[in-house]
C-alpha positions as CSV (number, residue, x, y, z in Angstrom):
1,X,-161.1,-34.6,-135.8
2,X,-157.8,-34.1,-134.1
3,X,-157.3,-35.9,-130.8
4,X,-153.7,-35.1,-130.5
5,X,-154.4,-32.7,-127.3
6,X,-155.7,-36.4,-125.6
7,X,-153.1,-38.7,-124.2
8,X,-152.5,-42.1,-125.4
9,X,-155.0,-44.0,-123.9
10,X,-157.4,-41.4,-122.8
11,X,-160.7,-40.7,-124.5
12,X,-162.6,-37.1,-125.3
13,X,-164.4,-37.7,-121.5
14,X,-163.3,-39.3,-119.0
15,X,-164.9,-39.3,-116.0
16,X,-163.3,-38.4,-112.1
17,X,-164.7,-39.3,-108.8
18,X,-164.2,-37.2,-105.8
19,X,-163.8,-40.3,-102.7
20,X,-163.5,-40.5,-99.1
21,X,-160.5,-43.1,-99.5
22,X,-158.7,-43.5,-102.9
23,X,-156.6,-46.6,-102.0
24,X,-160.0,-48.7,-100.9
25,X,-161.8,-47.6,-103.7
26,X,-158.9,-48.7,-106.1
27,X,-159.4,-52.0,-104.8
28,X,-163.2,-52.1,-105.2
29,X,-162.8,-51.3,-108.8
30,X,-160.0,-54.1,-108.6
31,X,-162.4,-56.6,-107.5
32,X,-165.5,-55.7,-108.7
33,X,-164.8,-55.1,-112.5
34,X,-160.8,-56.3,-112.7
35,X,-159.7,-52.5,-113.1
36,X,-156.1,-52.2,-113.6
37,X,-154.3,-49.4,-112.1
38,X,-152.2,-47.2,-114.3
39,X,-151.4,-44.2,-112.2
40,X,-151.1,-43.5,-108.4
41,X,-149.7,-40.6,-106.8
42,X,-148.9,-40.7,-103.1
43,X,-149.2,-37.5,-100.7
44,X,-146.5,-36.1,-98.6
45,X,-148.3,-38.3,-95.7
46,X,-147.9,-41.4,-97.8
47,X,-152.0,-41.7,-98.5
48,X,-152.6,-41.7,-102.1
49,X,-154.2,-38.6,-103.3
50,X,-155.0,-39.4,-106.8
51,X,-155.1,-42.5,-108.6
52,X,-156.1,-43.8,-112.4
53,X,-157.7,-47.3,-113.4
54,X,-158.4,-49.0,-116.7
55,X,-161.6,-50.9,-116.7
56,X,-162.3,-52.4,-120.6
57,X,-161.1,-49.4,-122.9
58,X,-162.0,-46.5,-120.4
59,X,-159.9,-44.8,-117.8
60,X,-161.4,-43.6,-114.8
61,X,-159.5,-40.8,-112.3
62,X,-160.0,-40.5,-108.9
63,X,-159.1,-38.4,-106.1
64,X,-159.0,-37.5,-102.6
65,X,-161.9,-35.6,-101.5
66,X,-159.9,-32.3,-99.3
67,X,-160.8,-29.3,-97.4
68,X,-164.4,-28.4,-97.9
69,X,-165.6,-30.4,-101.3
70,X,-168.1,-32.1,-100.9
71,X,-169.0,-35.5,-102.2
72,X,-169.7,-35.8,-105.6
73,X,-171.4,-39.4,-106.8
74,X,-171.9,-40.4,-110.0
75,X,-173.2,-42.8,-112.6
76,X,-171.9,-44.6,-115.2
77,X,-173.4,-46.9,-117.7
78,X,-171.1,-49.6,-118.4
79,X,-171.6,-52.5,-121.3
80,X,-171.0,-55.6,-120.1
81,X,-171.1,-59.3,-121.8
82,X,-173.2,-60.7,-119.1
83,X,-175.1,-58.5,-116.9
84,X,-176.3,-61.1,-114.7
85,X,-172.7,-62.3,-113.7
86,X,-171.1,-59.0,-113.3
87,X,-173.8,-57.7,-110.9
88,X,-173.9,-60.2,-109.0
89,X,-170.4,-59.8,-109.1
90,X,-170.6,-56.0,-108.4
91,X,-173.0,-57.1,-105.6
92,X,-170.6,-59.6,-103.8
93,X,-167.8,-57.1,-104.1
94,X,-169.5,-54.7,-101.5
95,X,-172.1,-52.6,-103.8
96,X,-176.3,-52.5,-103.0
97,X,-178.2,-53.7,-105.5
98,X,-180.8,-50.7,-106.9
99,X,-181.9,-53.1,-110.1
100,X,-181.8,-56.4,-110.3
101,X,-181.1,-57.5,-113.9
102,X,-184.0,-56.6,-116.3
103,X,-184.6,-56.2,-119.9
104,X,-185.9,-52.8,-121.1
105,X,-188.1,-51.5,-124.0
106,X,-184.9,-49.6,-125.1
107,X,-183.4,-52.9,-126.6
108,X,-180.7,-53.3,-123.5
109,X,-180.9,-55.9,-120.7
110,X,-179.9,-53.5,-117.4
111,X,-178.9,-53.2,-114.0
112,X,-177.9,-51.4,-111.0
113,X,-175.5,-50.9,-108.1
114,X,-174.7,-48.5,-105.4
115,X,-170.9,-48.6,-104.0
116,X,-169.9,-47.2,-100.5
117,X,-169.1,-43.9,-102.4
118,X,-172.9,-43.6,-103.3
119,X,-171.8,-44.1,-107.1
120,X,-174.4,-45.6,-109.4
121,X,-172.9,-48.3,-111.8
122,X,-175.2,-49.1,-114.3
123,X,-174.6,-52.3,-116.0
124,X,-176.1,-53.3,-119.9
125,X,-175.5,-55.1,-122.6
126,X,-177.6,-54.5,-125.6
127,X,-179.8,-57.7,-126.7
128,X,-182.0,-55.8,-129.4
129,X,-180.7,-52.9,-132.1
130,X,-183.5,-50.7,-132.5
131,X,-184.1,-47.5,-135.4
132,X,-184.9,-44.5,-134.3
133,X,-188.4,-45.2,-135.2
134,X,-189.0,-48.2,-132.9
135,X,-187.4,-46.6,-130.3
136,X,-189.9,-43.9,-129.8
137,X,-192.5,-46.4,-130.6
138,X,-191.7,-48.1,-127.9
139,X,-191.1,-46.0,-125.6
140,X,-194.4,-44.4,-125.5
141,X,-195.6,-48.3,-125.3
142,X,-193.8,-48.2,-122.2
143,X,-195.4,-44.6,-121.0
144,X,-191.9,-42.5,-121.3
């Protein structure tokens, strides 16, 4: 396939939060997951209106929310090497905790945060590679 239409450093989908405050929510993602900023464009009024961060391998774009868009939260499912340290982590760094650390029938150990924003971060780190087959089998085990 040919990714030369996407910028160095950029996958196919990348994903871009609408928030109340781009500058505090850069340093959230700062402290909560190390993110490293690696774009930031400031507003005649000095405020930043749009800002990039790399967290792992992934980029994520934000900007401010203007005029009459409304709030748009999100999710995002995020492997980890240690979900148990990174939310608590993720939990000290302001977020509400919606899962505590569990392992599922789908071969992942999981959890879940809420930031100020009312974005979802899912956290997981897969502990069991599953086919197809015992995926499904398992999953009506579990009643899904």
């Amino acid at each position: 396939m040919d990714t030369s239409h996407i910028p160095d450093g950029y996958h196919t989908l990348t994903s871009y939060y609408l928030v109340a405050d781009v500058a505090a929510y850069v340093q959230f993602l700062t402290t909560a997951f190390g993110a490293e900023v690696t774009e930031k464009l400031e507003g005649e009024n000095g405020a930043i209106m749009h800002a990039e961060v790399r967290i792992g391998d992934s980029k994520l774009m934000m900007g401010a929310r203007t005029g009459d868009r409304p709030a748009q939260a999100c999710m995002q499912y995020m492997y980890v090497p240690d979900v148990d340290q990174a939310y608590q982590h993720l939990i000290a760094s302001g977020a509400h905790s919606v899962q505590a650390p569990q392992d599922t029938f789908y071969g992942h150990r999981t959890a879940s945060a809420r930031d100020a924003e009312g974005n979802e971060w899912w956290l997981a780190r897969q502990i069991q590679k599953l086919t197809p087959e015992e995926l499904q089998r398992k999953a009506r085990e579990a009643g899904r």
